[in-house]
C-alpha positions in Angstrom: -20.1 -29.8 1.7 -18.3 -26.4 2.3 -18.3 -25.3 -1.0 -22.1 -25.2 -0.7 -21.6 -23.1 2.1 -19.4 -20.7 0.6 -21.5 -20.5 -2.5 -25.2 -20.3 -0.5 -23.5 -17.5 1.7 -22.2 -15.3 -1.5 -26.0 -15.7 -2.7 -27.2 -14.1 0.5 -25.0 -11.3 0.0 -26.3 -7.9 -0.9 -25.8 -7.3 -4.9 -23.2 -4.1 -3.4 -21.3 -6.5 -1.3 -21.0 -9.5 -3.9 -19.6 -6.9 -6.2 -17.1 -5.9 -3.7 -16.2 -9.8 -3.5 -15.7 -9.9 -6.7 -13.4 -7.2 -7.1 -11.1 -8.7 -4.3 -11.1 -11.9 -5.5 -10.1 -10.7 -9.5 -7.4 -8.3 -8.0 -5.9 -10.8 -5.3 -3.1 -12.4 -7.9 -2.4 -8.6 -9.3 -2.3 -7.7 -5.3 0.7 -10.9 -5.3 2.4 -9.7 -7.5 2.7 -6.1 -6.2 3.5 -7.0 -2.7 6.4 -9.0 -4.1 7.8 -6.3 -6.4 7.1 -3.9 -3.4 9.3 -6.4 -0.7 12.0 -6.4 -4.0 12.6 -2.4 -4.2 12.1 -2.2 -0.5 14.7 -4.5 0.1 17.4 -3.1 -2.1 17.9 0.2 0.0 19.8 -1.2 2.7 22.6 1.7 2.7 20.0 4.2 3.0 20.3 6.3 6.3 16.6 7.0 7.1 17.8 8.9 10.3 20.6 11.1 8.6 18.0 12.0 5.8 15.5 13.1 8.7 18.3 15.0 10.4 19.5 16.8 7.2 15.6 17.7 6.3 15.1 19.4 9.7 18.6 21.1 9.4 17.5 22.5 6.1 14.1 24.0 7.4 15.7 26.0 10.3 18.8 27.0 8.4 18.4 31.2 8.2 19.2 31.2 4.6 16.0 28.9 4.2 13.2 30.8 1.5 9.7 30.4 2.2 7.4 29.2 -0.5 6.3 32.0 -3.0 2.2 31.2 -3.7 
């Protein structure tokens, strides 16, 4: 049966790596749920002009009134 398989393969695993199995498999829904709260937001800044915002950032770094950072 294949869930013998599955199971008889997790027991061959090194302790390390079954821990690291573990950890995906108890995070996947929490990882669900993010990814669709991420494709939400990132989906709601339509009117946002990436390429302006780029422009206006270079324009501000070469302007001559421009300060340097004070460390």
């Amino acid at each position: 049966m294949a869930i013998e398989k599955i199971y008889n393969a997790i027991k061959r695993l090194p302790p390390a790596e079954r821990e690291k199995l573990r950890h995906l498999l108890d995070n996947e829904d929490s990882n669900n749920e993010n990814t669709k709260a991420f494709e939400r937001a990132a989906g709601s800044w339509t009117d946002f002009d990436a390429d302006g915002f780029i422009e206006e950032i270079y324009h501000r770094r070469n302007s001559v009134g421009r300060k340097g950072s004070e460390w």
